[in-house]
N, CA and C atoms as an extended XYZ file, in Angstrom:
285
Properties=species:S:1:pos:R:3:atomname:S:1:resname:S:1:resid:I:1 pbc="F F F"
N         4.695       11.162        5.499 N   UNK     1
C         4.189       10.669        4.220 CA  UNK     1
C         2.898       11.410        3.908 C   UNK     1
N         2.665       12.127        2.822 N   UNK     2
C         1.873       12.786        2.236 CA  UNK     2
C         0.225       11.514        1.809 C   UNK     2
N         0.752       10.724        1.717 N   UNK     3
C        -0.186        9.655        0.633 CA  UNK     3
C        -0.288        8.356        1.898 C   UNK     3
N        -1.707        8.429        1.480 N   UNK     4
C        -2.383        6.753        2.696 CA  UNK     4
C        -3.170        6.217        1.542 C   UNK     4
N        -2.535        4.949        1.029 N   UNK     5
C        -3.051        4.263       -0.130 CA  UNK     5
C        -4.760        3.848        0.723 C   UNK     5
N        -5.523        3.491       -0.036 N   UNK     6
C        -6.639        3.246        0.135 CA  UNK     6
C        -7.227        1.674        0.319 C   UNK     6
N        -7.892        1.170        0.871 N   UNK     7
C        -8.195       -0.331        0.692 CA  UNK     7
C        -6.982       -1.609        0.677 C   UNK     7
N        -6.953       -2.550       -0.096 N   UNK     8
C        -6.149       -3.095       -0.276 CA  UNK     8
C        -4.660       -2.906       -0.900 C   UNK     8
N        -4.347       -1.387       -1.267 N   UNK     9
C        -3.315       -1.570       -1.988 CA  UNK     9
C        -1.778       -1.127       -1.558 C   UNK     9
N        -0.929       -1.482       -1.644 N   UNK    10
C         0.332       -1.170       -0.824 CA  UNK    10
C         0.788        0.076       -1.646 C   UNK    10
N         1.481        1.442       -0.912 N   UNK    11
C         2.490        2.013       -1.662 CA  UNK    11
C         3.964        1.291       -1.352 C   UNK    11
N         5.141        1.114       -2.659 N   UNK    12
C         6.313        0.778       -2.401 CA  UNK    12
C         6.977        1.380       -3.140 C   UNK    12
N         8.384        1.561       -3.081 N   UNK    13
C         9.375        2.313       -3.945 CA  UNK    13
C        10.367        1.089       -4.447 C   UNK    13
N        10.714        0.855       -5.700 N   UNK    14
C        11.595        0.370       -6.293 CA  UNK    14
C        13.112        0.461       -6.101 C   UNK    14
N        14.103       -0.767       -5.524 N   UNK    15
C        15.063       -0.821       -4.960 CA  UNK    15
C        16.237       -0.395       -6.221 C   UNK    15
N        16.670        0.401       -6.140 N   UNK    16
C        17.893        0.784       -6.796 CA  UNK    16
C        18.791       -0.312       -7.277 C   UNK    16
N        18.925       -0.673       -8.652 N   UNK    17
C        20.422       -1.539       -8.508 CA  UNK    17
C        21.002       -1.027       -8.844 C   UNK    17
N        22.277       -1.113       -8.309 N   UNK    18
C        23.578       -0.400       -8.695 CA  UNK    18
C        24.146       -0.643       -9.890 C   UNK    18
N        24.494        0.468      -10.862 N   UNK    19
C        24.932        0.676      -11.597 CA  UNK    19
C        26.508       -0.225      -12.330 C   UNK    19
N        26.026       -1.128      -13.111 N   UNK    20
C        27.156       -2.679      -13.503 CA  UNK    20
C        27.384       -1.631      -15.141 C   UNK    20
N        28.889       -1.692      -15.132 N   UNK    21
C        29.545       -1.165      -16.437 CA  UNK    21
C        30.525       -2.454      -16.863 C   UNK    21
N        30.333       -2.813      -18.611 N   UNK    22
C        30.656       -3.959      -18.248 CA  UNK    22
C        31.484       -3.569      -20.024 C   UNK    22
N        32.826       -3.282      -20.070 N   UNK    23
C        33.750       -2.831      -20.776 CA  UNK    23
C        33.339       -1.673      -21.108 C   UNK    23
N        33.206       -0.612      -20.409 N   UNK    24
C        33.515        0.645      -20.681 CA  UNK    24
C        32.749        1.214      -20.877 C   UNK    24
N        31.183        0.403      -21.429 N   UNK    25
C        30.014        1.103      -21.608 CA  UNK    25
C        28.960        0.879      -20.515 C   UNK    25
N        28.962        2.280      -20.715 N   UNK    26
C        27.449        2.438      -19.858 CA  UNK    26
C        25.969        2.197      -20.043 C   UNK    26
N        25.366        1.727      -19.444 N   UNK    27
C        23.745        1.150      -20.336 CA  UNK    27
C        23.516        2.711      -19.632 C   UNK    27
N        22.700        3.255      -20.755 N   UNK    28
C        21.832        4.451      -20.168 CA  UNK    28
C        20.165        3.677      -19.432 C   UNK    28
N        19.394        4.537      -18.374 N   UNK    29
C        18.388        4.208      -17.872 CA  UNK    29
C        17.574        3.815      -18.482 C   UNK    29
N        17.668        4.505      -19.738 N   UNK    30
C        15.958        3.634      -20.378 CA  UNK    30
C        16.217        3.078      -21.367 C   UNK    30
N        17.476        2.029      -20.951 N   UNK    31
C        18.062        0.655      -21.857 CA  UNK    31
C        17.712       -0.421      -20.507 C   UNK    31
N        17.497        0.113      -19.347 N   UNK    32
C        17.510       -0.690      -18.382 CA  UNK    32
C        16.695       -1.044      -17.481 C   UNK    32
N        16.513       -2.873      -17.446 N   UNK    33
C        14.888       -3.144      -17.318 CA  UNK    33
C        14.919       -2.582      -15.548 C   UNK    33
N        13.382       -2.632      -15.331 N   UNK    34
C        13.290       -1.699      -14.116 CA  UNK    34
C        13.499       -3.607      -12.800 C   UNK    34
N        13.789       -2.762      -12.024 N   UNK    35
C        13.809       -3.917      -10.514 CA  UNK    35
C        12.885       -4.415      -10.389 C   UNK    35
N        12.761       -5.567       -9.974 N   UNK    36
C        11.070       -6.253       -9.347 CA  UNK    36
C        11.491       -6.204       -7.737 C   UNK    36
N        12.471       -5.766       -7.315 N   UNK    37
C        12.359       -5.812       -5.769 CA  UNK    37
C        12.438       -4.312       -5.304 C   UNK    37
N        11.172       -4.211       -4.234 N   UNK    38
C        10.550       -3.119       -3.711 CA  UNK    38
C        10.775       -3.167       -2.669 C   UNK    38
N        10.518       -2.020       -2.348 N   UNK    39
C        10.070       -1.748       -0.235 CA  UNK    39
C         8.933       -0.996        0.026 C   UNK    39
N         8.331       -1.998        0.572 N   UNK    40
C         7.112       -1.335        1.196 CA  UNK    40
C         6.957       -0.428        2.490 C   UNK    40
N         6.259        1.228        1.681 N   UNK    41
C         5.894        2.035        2.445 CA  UNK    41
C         5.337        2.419        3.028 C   UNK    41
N         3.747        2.479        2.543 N   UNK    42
C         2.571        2.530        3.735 CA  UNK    42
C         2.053        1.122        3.117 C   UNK    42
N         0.873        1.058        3.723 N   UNK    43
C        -0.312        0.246        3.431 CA  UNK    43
C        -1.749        0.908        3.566 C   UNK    43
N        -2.744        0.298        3.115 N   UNK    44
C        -4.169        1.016        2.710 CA  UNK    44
C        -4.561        1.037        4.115 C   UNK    44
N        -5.957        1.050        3.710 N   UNK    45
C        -7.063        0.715        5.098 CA  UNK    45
C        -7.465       -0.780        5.596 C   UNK    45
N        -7.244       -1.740        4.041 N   UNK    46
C        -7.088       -3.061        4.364 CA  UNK    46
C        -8.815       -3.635        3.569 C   UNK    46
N        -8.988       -4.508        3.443 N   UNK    47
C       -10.060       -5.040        2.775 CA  UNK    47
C       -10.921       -5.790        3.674 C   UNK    47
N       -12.112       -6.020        3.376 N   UNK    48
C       -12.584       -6.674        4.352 CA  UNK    48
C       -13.660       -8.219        3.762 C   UNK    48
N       -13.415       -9.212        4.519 N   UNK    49
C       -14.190      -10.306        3.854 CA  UNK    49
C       -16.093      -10.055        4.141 C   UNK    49
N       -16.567      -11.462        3.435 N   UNK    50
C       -17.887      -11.262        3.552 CA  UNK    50
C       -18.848      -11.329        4.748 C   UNK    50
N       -18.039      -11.260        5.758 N   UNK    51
C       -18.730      -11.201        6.955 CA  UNK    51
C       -18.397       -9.442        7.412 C   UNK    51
N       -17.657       -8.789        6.564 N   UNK    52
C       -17.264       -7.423        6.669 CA  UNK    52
C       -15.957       -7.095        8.095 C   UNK    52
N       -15.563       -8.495        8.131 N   UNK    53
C       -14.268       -8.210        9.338 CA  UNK    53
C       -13.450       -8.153        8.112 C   UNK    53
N       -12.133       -7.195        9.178 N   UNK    54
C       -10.941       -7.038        8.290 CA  UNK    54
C       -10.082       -7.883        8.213 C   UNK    54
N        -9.516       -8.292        7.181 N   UNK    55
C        -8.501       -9.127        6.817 CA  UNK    55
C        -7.058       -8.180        6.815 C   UNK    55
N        -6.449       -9.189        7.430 N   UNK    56
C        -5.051       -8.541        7.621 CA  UNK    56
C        -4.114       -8.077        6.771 C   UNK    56
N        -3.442       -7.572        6.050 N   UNK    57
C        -2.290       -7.549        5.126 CA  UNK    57
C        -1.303       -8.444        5.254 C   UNK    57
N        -0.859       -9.236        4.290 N   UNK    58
C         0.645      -10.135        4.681 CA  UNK    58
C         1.916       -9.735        4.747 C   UNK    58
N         1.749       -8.024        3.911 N   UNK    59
C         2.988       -7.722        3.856 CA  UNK    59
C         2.699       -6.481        5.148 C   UNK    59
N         4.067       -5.772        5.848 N   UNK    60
C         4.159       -4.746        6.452 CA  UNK    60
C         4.983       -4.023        6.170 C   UNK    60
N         5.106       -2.446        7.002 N   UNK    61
C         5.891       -1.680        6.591 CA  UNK    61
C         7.373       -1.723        6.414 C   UNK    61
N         8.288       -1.393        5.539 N   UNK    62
C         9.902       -1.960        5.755 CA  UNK    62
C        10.233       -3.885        5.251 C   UNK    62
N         8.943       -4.436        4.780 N   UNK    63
C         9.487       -6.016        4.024 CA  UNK    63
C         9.606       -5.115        2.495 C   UNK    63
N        10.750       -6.198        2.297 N   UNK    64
C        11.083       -5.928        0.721 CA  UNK    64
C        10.356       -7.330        0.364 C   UNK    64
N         9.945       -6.626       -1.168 N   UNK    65
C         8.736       -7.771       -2.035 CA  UNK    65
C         9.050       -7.730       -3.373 C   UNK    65
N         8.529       -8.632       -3.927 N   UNK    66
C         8.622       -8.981       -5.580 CA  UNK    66
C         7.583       -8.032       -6.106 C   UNK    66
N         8.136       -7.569       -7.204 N   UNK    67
C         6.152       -6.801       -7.331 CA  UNK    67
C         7.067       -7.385       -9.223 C   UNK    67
N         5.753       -7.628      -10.127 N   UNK    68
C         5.579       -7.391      -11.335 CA  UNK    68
C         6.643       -6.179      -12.091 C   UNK    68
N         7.270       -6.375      -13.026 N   UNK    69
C         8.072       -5.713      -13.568 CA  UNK    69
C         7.182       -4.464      -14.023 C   UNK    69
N         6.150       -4.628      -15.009 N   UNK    70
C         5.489       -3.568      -15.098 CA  UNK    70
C         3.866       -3.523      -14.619 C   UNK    70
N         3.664       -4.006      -12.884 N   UNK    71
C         2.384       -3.496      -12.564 CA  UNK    71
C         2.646       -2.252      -11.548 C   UNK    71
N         0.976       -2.372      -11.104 N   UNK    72
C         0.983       -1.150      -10.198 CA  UNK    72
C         1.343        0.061      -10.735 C   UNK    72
N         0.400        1.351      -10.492 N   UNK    73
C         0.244        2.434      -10.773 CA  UNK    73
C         1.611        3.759       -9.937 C   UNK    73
N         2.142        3.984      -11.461 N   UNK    74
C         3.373        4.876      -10.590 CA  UNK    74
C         2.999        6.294      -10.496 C   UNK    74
N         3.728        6.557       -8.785 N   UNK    75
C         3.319        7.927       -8.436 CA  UNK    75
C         4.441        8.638       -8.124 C   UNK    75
N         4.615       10.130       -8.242 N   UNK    76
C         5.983       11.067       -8.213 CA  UNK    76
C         5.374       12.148       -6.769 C   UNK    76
N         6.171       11.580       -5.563 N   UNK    77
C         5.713       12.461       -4.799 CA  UNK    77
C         7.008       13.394       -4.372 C   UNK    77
N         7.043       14.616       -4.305 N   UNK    78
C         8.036       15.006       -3.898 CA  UNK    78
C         9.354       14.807       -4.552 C   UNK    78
N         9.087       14.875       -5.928 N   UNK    79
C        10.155       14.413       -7.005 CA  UNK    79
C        10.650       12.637       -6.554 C   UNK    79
N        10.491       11.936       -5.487 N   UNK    80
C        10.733       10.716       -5.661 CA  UNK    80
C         9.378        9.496       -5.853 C   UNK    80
N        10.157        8.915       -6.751 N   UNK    81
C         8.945        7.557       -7.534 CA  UNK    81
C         8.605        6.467       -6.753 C   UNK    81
N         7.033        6.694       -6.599 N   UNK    82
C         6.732        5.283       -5.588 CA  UNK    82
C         5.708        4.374       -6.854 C   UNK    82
N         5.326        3.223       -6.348 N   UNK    83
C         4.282        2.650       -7.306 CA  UNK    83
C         2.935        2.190       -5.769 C   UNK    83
N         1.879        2.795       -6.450 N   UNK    84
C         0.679        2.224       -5.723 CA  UNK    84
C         0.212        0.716       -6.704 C   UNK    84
N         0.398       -0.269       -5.689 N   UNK    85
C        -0.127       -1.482       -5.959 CA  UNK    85
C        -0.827       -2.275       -5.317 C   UNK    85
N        -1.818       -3.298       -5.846 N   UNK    86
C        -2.680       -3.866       -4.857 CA  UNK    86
C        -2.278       -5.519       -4.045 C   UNK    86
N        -1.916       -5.520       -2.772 N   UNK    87
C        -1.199       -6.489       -2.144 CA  UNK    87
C        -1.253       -7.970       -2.746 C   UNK    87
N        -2.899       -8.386       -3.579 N   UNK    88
C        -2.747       -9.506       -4.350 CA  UNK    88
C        -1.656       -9.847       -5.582 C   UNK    88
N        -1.224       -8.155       -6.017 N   UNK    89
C        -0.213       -8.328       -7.335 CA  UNK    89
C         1.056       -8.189       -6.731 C   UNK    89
N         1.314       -8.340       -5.311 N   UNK    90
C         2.756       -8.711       -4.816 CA  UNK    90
C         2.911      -10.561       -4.997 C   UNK    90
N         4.563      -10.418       -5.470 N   UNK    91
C         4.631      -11.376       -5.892 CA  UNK    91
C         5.173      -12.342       -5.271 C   UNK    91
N         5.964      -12.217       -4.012 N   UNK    92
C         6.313      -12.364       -2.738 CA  UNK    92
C         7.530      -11.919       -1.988 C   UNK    92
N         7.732      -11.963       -0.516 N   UNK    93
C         8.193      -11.366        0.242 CA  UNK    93
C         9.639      -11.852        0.192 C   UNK    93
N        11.262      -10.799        0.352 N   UNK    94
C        12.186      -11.354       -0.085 CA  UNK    94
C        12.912      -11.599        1.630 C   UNK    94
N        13.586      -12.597        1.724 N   UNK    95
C        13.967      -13.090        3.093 CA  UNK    95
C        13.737      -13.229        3.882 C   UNK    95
């Protein structure tokens, strides 16, 4: 991995849904709302409270999560799309 998100914020990539044709037509991609379920790829350095110890992350590498339909900042590495987001705007962890 090229990219180590910074501080609190997770990188994740957006889970593919498979492609539903439903009489013959095809929704093209940008008729089609984006996934809220992610997988998380790295994580930052982590944040730290007011005594300056680190607080842990809740999520880890490989949980799939809810993230906001349109938050978090999207990044193109290597021609594939990740979104840098900050672990408070995860929306929660799936299973």
């Amino acid at each position: 991995m090229k990219i180590k998100p910074l501080g609190e914020r997770v990188l994740v990539q957006r889970v593919e849904e498979e492609e539903q044709v439903r009489g013959g037509i095809i929704i093209p991609d940008s008729a089609k709302e984006k996934s809220q379920e992610a997988t998380v790829i790295a994580l930052g350095t982590g944040k730290k409270d007011d005594a300056g110890k680190a607080v842990p992350f809740e999520v880890k590498k490989g949980d799939r999560v809810l993230i906001s339909q349109y938050g978090g900042t999207p990044v193109k590495i290597e021609g594939v799309e990740y979104i840098l987001i900050e672990e408070d705007s995860i929306l929660g962890i799936v299973g």
